[in-house]
VEXKETOR-308772 format. One record per residue (C-alpha): x, y, z; residue number from 1. Coordinates in steps of 0.25 Angstrom, whole numbers, plus 5000, padded with zeros to 4 digits. Layout:
<rec c1="X" c2="Y" c3="Z" seq="NUM"/>
...
END
This chain:
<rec c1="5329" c2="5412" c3="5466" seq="1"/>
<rec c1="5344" c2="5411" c3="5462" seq="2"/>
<rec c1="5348" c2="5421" c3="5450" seq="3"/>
<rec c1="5362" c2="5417" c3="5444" seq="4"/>
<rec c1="5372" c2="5426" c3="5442" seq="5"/>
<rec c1="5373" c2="5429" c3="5429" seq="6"/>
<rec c1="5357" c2="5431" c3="5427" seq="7"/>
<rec c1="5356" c2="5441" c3="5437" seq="8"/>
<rec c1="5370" c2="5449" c3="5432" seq="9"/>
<rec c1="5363" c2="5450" c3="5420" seq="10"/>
<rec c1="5351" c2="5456" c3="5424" seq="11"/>
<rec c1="5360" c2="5465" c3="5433" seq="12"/>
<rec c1="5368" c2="5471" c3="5421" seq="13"/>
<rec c1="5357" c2="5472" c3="5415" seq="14"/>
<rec c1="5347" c2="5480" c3="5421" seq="15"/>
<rec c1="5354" c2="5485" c3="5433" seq="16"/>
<rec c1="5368" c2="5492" c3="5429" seq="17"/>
<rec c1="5369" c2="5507" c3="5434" seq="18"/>
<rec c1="5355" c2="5506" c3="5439" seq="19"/>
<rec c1="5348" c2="5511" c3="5450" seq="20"/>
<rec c1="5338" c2="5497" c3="5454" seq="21"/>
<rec c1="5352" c2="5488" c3="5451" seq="22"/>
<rec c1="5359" c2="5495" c3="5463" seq="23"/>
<rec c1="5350" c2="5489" c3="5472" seq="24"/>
<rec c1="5354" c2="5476" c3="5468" seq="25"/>
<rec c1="5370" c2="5479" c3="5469" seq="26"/>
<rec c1="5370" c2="5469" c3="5481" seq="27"/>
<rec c1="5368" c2="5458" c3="5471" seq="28"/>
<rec c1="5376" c2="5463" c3="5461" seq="29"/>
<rec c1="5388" c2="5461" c3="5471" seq="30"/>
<rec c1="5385" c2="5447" c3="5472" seq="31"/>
<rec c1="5382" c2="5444" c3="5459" seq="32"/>
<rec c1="5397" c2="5449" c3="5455" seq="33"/>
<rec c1="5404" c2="5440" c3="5463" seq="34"/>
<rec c1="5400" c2="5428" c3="5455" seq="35"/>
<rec c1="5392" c2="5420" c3="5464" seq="36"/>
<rec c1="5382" c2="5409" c3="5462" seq="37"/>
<rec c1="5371" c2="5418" c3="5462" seq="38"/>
<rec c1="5362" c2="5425" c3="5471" seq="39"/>
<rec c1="5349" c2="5423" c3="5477" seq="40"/>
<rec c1="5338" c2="5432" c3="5477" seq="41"/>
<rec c1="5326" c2="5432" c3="5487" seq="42"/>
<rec c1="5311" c2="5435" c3="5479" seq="43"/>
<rec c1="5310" c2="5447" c3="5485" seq="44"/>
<rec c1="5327" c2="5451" c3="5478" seq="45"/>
<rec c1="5322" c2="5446" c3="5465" seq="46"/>
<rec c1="5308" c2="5454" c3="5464" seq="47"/>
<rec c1="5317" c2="5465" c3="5468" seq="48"/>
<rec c1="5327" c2="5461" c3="5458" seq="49"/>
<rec c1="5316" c2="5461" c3="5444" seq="50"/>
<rec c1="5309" c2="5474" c3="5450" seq="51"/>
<rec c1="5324" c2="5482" c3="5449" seq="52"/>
<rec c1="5324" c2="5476" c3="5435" seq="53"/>
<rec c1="5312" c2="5479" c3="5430" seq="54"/>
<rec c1="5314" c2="5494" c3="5437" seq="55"/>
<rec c1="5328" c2="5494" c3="5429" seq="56"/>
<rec c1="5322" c2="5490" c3="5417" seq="57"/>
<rec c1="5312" c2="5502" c3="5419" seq="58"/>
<rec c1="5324" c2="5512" c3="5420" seq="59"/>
<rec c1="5333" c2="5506" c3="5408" seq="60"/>
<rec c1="5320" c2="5507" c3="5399" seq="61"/>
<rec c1="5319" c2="5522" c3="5405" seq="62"/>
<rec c1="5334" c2="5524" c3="5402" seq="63"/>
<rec c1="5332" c2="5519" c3="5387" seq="64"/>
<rec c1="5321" c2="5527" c3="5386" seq="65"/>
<rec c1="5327" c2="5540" c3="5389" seq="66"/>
<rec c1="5340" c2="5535" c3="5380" seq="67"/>
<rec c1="5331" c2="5534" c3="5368" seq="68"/>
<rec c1="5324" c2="5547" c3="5372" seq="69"/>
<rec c1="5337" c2="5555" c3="5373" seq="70"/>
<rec c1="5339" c2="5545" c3="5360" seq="71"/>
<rec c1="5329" c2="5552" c3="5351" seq="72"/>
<rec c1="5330" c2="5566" c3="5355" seq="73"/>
<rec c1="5344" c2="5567" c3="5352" seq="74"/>
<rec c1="5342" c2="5559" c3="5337" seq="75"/>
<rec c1="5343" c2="5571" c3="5329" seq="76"/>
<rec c1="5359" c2="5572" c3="5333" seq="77"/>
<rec c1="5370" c2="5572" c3="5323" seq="78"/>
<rec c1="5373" c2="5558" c3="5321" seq="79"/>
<rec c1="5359" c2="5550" c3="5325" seq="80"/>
<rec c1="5355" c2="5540" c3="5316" seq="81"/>
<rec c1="5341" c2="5542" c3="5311" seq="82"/>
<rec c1="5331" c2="5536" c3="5316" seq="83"/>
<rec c1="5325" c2="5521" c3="5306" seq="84"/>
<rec c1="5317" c2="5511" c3="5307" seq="85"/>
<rec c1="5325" c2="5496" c3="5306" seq="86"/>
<rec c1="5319" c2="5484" c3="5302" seq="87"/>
<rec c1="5323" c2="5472" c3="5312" seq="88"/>
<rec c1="5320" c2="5458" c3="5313" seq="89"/>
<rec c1="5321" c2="5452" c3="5329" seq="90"/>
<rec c1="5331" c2="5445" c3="5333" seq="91"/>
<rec c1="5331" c2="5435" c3="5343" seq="92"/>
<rec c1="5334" c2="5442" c3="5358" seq="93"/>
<rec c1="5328" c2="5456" c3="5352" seq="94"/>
<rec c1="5319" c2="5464" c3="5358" seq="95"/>
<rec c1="5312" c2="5476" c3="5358" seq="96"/>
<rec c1="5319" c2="5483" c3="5369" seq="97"/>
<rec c1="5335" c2="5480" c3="5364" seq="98"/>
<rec c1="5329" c2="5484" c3="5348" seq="99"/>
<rec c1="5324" c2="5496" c3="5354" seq="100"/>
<rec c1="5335" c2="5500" c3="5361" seq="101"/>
<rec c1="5345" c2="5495" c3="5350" seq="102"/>
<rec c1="5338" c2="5503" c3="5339" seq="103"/>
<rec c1="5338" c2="5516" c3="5349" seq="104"/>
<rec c1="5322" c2="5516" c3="5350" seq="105"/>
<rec c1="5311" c2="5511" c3="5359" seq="106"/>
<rec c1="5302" c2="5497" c3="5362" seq="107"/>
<rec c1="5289" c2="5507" c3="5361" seq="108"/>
<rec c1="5296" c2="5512" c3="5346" seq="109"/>
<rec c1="5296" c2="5496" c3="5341" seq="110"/>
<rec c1="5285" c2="5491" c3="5348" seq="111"/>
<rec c1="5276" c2="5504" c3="5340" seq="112"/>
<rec c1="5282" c2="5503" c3="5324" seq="113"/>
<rec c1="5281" c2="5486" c3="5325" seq="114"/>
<rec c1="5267" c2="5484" c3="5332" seq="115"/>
<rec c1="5274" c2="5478" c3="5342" seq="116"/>
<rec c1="5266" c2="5474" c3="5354" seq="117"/>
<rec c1="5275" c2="5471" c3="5364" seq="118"/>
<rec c1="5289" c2="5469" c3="5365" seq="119"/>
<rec c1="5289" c2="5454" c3="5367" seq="120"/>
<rec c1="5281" c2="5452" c3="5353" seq="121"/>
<rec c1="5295" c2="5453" c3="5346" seq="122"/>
<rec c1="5298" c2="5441" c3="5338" seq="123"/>
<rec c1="5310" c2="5436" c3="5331" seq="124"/>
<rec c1="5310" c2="5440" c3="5316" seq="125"/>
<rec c1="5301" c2="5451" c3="5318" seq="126"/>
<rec c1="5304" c2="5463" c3="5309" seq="127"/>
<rec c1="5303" c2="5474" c3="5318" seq="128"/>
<rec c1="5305" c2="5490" c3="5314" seq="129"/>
<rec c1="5314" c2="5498" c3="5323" seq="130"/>
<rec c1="5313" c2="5512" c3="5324" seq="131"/>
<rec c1="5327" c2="5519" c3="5330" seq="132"/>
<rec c1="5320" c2="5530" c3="5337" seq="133"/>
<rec c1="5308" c2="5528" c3="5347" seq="134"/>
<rec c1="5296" c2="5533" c3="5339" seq="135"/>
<rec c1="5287" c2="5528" c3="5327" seq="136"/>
<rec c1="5286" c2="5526" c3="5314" seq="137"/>
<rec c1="5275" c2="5533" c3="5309" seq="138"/>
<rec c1="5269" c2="5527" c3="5293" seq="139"/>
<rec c1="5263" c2="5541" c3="5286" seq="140"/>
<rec c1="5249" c2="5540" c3="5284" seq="141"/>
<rec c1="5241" c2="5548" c3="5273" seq="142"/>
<rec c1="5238" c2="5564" c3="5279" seq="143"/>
<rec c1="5252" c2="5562" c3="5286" seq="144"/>
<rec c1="5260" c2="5572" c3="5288" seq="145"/>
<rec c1="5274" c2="5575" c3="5297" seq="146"/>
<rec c1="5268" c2="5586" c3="5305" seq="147"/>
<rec c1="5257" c2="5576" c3="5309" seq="148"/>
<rec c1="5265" c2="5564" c3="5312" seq="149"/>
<rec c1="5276" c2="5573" c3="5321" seq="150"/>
<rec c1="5263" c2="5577" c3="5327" seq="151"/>
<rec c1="5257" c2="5564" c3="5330" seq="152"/>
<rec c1="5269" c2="5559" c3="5334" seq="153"/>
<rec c1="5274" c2="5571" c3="5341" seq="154"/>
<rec c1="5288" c2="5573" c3="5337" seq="155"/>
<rec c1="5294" c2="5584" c3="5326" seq="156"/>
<rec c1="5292" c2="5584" c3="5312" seq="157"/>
<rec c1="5307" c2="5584" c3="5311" seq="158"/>
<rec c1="5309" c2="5573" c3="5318" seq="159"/>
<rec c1="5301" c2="5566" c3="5308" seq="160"/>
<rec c1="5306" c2="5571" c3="5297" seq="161"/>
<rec c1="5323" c2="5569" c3="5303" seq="162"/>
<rec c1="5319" c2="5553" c3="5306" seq="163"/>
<rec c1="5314" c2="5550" c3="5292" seq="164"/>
<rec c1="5323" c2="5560" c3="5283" seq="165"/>
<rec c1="5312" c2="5566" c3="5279" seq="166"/>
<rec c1="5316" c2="5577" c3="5268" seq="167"/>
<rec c1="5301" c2="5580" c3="5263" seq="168"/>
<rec c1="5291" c2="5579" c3="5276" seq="169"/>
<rec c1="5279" c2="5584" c3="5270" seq="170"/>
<rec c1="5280" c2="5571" c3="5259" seq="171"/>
<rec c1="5277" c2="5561" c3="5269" seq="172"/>
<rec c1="5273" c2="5546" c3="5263" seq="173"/>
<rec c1="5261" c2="5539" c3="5266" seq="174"/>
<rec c1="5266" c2="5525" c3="5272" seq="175"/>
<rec c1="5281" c2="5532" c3="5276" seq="176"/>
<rec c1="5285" c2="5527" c3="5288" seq="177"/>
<rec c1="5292" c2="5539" c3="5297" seq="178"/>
<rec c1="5300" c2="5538" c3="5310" seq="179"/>
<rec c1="5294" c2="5547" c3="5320" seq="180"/>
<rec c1="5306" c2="5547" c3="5332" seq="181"/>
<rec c1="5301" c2="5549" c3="5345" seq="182"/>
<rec c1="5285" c2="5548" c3="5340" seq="183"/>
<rec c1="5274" c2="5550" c3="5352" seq="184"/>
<rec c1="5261" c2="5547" c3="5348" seq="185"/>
<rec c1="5249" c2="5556" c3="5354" seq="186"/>
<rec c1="5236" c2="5551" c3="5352" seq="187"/>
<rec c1="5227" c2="5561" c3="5344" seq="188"/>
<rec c1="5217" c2="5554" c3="5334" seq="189"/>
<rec c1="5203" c2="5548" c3="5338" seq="190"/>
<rec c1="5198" c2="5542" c3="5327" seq="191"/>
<rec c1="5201" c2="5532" c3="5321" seq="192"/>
<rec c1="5203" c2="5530" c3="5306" seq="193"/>
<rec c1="5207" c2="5519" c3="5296" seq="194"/>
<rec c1="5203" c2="5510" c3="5308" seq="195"/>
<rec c1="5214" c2="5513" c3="5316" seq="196"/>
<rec c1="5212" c2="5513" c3="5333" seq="197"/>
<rec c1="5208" c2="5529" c3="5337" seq="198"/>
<rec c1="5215" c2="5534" c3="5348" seq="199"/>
<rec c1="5208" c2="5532" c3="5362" seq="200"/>
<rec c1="5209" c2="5549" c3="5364" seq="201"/>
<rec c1="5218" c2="5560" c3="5363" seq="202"/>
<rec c1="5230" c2="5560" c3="5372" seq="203"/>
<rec c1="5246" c2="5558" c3="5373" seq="204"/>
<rec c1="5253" c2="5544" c3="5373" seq="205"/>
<rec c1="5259" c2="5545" c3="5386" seq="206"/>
<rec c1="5264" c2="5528" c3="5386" seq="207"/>
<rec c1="5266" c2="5521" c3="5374" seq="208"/>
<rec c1="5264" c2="5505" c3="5369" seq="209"/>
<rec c1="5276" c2="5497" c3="5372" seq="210"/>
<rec c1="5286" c2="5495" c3="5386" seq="211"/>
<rec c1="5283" c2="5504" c3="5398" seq="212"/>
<rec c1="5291" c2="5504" c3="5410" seq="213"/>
<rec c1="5294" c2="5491" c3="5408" seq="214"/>
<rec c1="5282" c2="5485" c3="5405" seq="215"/>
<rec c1="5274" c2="5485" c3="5392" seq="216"/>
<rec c1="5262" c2="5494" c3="5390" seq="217"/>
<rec c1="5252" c2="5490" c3="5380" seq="218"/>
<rec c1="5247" c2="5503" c3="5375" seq="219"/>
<rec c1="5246" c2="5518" c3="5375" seq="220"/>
<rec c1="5243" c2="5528" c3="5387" seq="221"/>
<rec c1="5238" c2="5541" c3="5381" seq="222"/>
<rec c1="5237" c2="5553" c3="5391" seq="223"/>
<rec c1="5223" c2="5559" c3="5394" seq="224"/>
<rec c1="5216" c2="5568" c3="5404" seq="225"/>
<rec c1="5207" c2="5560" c3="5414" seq="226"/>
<rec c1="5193" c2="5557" c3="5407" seq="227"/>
<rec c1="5197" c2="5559" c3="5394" seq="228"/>
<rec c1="5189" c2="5552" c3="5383" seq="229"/>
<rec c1="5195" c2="5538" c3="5379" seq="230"/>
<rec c1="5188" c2="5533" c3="5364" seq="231"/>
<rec c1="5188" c2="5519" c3="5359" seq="232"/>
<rec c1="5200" c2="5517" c3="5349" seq="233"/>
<rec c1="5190" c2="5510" c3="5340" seq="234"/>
<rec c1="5178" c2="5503" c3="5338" seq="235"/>
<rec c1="5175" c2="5490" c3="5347" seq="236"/>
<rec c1="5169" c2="5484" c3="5358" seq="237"/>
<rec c1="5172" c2="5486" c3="5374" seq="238"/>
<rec c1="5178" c2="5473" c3="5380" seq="239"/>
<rec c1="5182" c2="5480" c3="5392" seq="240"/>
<rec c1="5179" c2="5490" c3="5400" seq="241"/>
<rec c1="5184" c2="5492" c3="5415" seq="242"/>
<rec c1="5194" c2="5490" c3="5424" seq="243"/>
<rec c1="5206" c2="5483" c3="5419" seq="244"/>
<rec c1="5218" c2="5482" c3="5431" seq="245"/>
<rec c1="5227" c2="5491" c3="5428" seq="246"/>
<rec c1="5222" c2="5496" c3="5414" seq="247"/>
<rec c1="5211" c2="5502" c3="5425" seq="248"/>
<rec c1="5197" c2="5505" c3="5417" seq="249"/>
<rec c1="5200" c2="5500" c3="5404" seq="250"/>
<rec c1="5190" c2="5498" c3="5389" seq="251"/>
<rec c1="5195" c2="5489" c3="5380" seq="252"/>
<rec c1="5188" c2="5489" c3="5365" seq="253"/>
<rec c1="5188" c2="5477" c3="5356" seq="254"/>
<rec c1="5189" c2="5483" c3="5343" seq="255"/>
<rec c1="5189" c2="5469" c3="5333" seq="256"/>
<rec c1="5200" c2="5462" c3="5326" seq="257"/>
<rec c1="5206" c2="5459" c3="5341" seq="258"/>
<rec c1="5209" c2="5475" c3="5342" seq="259"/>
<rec c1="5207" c2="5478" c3="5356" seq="260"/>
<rec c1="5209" c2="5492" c3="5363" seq="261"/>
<rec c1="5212" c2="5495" c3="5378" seq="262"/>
<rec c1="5208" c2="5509" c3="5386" seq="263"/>
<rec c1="5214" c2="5508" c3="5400" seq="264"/>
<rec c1="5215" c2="5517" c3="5412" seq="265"/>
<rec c1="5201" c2="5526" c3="5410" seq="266"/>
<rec c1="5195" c2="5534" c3="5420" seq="267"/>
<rec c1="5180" c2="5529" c3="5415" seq="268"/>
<rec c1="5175" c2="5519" c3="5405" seq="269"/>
<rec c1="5165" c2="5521" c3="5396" seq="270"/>
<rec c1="5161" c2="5509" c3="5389" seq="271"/>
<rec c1="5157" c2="5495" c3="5394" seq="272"/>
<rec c1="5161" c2="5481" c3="5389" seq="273"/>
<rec c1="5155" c2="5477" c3="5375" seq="274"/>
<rec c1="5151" c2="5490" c3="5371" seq="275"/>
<rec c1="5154" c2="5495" c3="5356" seq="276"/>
<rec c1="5163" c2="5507" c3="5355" seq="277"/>
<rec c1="5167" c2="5515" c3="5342" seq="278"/>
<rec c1="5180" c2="5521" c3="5340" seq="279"/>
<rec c1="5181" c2="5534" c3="5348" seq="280"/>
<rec c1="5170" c2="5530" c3="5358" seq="281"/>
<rec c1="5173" c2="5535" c3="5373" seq="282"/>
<rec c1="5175" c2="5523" c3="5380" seq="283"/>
<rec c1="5184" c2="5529" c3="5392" seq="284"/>
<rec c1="5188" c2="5541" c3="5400" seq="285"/>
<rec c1="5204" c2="5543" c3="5403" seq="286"/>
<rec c1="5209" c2="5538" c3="5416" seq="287"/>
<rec c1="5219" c2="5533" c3="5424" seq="288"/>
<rec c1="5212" c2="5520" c3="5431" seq="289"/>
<rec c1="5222" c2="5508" c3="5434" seq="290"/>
<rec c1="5238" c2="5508" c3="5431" seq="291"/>
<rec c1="5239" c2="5523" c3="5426" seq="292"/>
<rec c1="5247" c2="5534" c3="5430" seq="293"/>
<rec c1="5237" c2="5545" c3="5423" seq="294"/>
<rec c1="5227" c2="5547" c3="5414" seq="295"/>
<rec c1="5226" c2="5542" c3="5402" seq="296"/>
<rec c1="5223" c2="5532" c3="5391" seq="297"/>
<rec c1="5229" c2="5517" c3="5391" seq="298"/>
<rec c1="5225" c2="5512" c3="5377" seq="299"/>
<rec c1="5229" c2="5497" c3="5371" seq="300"/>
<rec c1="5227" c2="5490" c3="5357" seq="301"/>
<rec c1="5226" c2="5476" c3="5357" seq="302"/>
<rec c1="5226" c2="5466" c3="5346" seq="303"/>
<rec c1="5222" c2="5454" c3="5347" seq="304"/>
<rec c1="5226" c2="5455" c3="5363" seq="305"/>
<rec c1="5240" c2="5461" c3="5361" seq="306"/>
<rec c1="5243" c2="5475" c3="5363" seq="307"/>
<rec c1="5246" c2="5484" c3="5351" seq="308"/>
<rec c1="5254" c2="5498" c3="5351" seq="309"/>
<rec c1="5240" c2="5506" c3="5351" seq="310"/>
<rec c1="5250" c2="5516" c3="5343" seq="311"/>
<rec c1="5249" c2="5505" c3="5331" seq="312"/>
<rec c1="5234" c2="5506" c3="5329" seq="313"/>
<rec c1="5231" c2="5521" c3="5333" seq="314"/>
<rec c1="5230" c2="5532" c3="5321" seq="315"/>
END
């Protein structure tokens, strides 16, 4: 296969400047330079070729991401410009990644506050919010307070209160829409009111909805000891429950109104296919069964087959 000159220039400047993975492929460089007709690469060069890309795109994600990080712990200097959400309407050529960057946040940040799915579903003419910091925007809900919201996102109060210029904290409106920089979200809550989905059990999100490594991860991993109690996010019916590649022993409830969830990795399953379930049923036991490096909890939301940010539909 014959890659022209100016393609593979491209991809070269691209990905491989100052990198480690593009020295090993200085001996084309050289050739590429002179301006010859082009070079051909045997199947085993060009695997090798796309496998250095996608470990460089690997590393430049890494390298944005600790940008960012180092970013948003020194936002509070003299001079920063405060955080704000901007209201943007897709162009043609955008995407998620170049708005991100751009806009000095992250794809996770985007995809969360615009119920995005996946990055691909961007469309042109879309209205989009952008948040300038990664985080959340958090609407105040009735019992809200800062001290609980800097909780459940753990972060400061004053971090809270310097995003938003709050001058009265304690007066906080239900509906207001607060930028949380830097927002994690813990799960905490079992039950499940006003409908919402409950959380599966109690544990740290250690791998969030959106781009990981590369590749897209299509929903939460929340950290928990070996065996711990997994509870049906809602009410529904059992349409799977086994082994499912690299999801490893894996329930999946359908709750109506195309609403599916998905429990992946457990150690044990304790319900079998078309059995009812009601919300905070035991249905599984954490594990670390098929693609995992540890205990803990893969949990998806689907709707209508397409997976959701679970962080959209949990309380």
């Amino acid at each position: 296969m014959k890659l022209r000159f100016s393609l593979l220039c491209a991809l070269w400047l691209l990905l491989f400047i100052s990198s480690p993975a593009g020295a090993q492929l200085l001996p084309y460089h050289e050739t590429l330079l002179t301006g010859g007709p082009g070079l051909l690469l045997s199947s085993a060069e060009l695997s090798r070729f796309y496998e250095l890309a996608e470990e460089e795109a690997y590393l430049l994600e890494a390298r944005r991401q600790r940008l960012l990080e180092w970013l948003t712990s020194h936002g509070g200097e003299e001079g920063a410009a405060p955080p704000e959400v901007i209201e943007y309407t897709v162009r043609e050529g955008d995407t998620l990644w170049d708005l991100a960057l751009a806009h000095g946040t992250d794809v996770q940040t985007l995809l969360r506050i615009n119920g995005i799915s996946h990055p691909s579903a961007l469309r042109v003419g879309q209205r989009i919010k952008i948040l300038t910091v990664p985080g959340t925007i958090h609407e105040v809900r009735a019992g809200d307070s800062l001290w609980r919201i800097a909780r459940m996102y753990q972060v400061e109060e004053e971090q809270i209160i310097e995003a938003n210029g709050l001058e009265d904290p304690s007066r906080l409106q239900v509906g207001q829409e607060l930028i949380v920089p830097g927002a994690k979200v813990a799960a905490t809550a079992i039950a499940s009111p006003n409908g919402e989905l409950a959380w599966p059990l109690r544990g740290r999100i250690t791998s969030s909805f959106g781009m990981r490594w590369g590749r897209m991860h299509y929903g939460i991993d929340i950290a928990a000891s070996h065996g711990t109690t997994v509870r049906a996010a809602a009410s529904g019916k059992v349409i799977y429950s086994g082994w499912k590649g690299g999801y490893g022993n894996t329930v999946m409830i359908d709750h109506g109104d195309g609403v599916v969830t998905l429990y992946a990795h457990n150690s044990s399953l304790l319900v079998r296919v078309g059995q009812r379930v009601s919300a905070g049923q035991p249905i599984a036991r954490v594990g670390s069964t098929g693609r995992s490096t540890g205990p803990h909890l893969h949990f998806e939301v689907r709707i209508d087959g397409k997976p959701q940010d679970p962080l959209l539909h949990l309380p």
